[in-house]
C-alpha positions in Angstrom: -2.8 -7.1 -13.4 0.5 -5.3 -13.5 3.6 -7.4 -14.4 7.0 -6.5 -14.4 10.0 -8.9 -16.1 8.1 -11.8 -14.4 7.3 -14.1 -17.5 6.8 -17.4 -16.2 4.8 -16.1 -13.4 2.4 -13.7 -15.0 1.2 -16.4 -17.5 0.8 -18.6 -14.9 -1.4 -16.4 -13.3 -3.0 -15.5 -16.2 -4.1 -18.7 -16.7 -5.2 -19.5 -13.6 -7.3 -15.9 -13.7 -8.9 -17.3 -17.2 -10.1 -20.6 -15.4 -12.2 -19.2 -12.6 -15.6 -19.6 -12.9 -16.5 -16.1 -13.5 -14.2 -16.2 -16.8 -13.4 -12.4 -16.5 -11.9 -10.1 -18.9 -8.2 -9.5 -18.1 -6.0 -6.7 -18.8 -2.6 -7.1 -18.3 -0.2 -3.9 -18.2 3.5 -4.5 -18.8 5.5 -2.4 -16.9 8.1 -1.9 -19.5 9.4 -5.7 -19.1 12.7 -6.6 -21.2 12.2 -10.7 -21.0 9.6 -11.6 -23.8 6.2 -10.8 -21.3 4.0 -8.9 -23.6 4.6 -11.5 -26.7 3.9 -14.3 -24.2 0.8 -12.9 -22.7 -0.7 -11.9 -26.1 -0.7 -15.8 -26.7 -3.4 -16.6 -24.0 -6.7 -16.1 -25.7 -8.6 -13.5 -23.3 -6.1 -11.8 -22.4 -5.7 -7.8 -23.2 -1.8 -6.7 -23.1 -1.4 -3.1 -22.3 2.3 -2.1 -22.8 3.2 0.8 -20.6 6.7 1.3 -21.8 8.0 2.0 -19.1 7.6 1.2 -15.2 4.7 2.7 -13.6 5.0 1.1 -10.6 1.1 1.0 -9.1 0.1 3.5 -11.2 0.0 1.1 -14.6 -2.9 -0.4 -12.6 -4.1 2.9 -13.9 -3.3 2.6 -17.0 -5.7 -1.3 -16.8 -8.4 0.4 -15.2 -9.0 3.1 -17.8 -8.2 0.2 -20.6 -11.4 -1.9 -19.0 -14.7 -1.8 -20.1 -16.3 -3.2 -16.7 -18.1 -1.4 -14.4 -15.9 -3.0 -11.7 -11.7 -4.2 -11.8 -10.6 -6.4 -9.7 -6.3 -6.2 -9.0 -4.0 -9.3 -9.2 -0.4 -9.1 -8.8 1.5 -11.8 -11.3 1.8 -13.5 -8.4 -1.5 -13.5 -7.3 -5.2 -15.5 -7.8 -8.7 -14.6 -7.0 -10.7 -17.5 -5.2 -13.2 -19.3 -7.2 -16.6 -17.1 -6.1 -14.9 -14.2 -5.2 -15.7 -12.0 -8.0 -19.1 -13.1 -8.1 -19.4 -12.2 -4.8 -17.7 -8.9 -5.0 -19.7 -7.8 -8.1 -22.6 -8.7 -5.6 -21.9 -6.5 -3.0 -20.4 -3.2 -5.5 -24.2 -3.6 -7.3 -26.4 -3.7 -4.1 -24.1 -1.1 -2.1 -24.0 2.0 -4.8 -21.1 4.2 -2.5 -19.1 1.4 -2.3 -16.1 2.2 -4.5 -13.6 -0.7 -3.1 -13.8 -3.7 -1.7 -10.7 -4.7 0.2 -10.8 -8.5 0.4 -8.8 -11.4 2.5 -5.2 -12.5 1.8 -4.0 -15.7 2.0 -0.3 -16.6 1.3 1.3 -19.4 0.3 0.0 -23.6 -0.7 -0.6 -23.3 3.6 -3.1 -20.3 3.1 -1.8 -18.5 5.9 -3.6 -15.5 6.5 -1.7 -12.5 6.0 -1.3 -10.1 8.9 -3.1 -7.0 7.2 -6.2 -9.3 7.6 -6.2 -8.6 11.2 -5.6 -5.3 11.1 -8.4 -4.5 8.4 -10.8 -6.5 10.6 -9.9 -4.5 13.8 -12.4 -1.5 11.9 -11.0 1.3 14.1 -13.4 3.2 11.7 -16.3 1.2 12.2 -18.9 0.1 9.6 -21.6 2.5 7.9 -24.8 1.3 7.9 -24.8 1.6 3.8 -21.7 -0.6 3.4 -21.7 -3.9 3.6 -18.1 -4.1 5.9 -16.0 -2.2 8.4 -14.2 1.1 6.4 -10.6 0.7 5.9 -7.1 3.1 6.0 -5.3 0.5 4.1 -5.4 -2.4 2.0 -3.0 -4.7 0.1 -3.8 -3.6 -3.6 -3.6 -7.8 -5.4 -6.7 -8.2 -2.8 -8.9 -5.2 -3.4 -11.8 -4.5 -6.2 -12.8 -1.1 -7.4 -15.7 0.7 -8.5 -14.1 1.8 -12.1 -15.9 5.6 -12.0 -14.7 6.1 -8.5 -11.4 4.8 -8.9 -10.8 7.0 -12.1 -12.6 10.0 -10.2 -9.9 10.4 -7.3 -7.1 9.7 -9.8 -6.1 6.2 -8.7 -3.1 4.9 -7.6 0.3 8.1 -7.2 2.4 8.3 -10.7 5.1 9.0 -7.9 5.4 6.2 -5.6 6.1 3.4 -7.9 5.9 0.2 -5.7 5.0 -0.3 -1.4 3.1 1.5 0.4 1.2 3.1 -2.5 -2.3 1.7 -1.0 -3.2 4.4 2.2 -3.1 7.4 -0.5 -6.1 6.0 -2.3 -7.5 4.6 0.8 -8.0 8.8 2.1 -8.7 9.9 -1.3 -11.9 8.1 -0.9 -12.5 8.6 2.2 -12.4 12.1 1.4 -14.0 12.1 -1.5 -17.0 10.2 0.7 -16.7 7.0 -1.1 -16.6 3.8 1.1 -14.1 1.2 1.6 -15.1 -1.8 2.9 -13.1 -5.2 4.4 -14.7 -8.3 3.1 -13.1 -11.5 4.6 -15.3 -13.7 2.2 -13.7 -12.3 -0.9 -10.4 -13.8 -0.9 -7.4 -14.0 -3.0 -4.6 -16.4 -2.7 -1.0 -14.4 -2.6 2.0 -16.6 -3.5 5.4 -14.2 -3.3 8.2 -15.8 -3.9 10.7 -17.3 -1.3 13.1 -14.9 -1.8 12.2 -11.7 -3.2 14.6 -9.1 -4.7 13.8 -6.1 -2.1 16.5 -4.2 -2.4 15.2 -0.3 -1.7 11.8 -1.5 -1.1 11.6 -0.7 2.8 13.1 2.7 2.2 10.7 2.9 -0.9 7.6 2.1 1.2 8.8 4.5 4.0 9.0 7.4 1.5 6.0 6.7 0.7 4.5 6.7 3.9 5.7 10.3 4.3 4.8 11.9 1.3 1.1 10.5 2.5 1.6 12.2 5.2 2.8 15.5 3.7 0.2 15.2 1.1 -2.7 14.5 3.0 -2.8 15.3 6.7 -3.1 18.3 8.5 0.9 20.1 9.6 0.5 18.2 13.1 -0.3 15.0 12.0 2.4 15.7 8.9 4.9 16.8 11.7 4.5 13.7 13.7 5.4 11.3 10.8 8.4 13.4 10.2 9.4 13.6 13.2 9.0 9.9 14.1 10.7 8.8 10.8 13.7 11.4 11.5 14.3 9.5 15.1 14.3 6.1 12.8 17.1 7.0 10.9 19.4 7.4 13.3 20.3 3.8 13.3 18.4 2.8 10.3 19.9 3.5 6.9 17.0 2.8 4.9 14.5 5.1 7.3 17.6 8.1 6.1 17.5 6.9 2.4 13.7 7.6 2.6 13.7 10.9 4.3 16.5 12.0 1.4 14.2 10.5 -0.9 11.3 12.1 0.2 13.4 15.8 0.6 13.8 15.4 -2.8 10.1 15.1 -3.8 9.1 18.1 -1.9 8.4 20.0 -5.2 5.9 17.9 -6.4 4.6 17.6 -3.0 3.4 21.0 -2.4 1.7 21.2 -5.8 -0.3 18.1 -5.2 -1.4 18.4 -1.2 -4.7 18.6 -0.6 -5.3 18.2 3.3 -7.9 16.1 4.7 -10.6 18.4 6.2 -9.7 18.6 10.1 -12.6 16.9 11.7 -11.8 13.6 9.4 -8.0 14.2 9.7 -8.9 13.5 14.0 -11.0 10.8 12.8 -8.0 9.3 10.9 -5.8 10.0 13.6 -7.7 8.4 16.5 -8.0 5.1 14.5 -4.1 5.4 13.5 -3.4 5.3 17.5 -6.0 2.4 18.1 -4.2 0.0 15.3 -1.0 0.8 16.2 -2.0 -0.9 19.5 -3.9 -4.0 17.5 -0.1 -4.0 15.6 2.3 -3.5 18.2 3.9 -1.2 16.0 3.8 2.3 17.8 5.2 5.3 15.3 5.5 3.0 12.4 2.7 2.2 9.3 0.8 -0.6 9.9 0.6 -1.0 6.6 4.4 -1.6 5.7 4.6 -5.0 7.5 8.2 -5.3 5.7 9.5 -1.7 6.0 
């Protein structure tokens, strides 16, 4: 679990992670928080405080899964629970399915257990299943509802030091594609998301539109790259936070071009054809299907 100046909530949660019936090991990083979180968490007996010093964003989920000794992690948000079962289940599934290096599970949000609407586009498998993994492979996945093989996480470098929070999910969703690891949805495993009312999102949609660029730049081949810029360059012409993201992303291009590593061309079509066919399942044409809030 990652936390961030969230003290009431991650020890809640916490404690609500310590009384499921699997009783799992928990590893908490502290993203740097100034409000009394790590003292509070070291309280709760079976509870591992890792403190990052600063924010990491997604990538002190990182930082847990090279702190854990399991073979397998599963990722709560301090707002976020596993269902009784579903780390049973998942462990399960990891053991009898040796590529499968994460499990991306079903969300449910709120005391109403709504489902969230990444649970119908995960389900809509525009990838189709492999017949060695136990689900339909995924592009994306909410990260408080997934579980990792800890090898094959750690192998393809986890989640991008860069990205900090939103949208950081589709990077490590192609790096194991590409890496021919499977990703599976699951709609048995389940965890039960509770956001609050009103977030603080200031910057997030530009954040999470950023980031969907520099996945672009970083991963796809120069059309498919194009195409996102392109698209997100027509946004922000009456969209402020679609031109604080392309600034944002402008100024990134450094790093960029040391880290891309295209996919290969035949799986970058592959990835493109079933980017057309959930943009139709969305109704969002030109825009990630996985920033619902961007």
């Amino acid at each position: 679990m990652i936390t961030f100046n969230r003290r009431s909530s991650a020890v809640e949660t916490v404690h609500a992670l310590r009384a499921l019936p699997e009783r799992p090991p928990i590893v908490v990083v502290d993203n740097g928080s100034g409000d009394g979180t790590p003292a509070a968490l070291g309280e709760v007996e079976g509870v591992t405080v890792v403190r990052a010093g600063r924010n990491l964003g997604a990538a002190g989920r990182t930082v847990g899964v090279a702190a854990a000794d399991t073979p397998f992690v599963a990722f709560a948000d301090d707002d976020s629970v596993w269902a009784p079962g579903a780390l049973a289940l998942a462990e399960q599934q990891l053991r009898r399915h040796p590529r499968l290096a994460l499990i991306a599970g079903r969300t449910l949000v709120g005391p109403e257990c709504r489902d969230d609407p990444i649970n119908a586009l995960l389900a809509a498998a525009p990838l189709g299943t492999d017949s060695d993994l136990p689900g339909p492979t995924v592009l994306g996945f909410l990260a408080c509802a997934a579980i990792v093989r800890r090898e094959a996480y750690l192998r393809v470098g986890g989640f991008n030091a860069h990205y900090g929070i939103g949208s950081e999910e589709q990077l490590l969703a192609l790096d194991l594609l590409a890496a021919g690891l499977g990703s599976s949805y699951l709609p048995d495993i389940v965890t039960n998301h509770h956001p609050e009312p009103h977030p603080n999102r200031a910057g997030r949609a530009a954040r999470q539109l950023r980031n969907d660029l520099w996945t672009a730049w970083l991963r796809r081949r120069p059309v498919a790259a194009l195409r996102a810029t392109a698209q997100l360059a027509r946004r922000a012409r009456g969209d402020a936070a679609a031109r604080q993201a392309l600034r944002e992303a402008a100024a990134g291009l450094p790093w960029v071009f040391r880290e891309r590593r295209p996919l290969p061309r035949t799986l970058d079509r592959v990835v493109t054809r079933a980017e057309r066919a959930l943009d139709e399942v969305s109704g969002r044409p030109g825009r990630s299907v996985w920033s619902p809030s961007a």
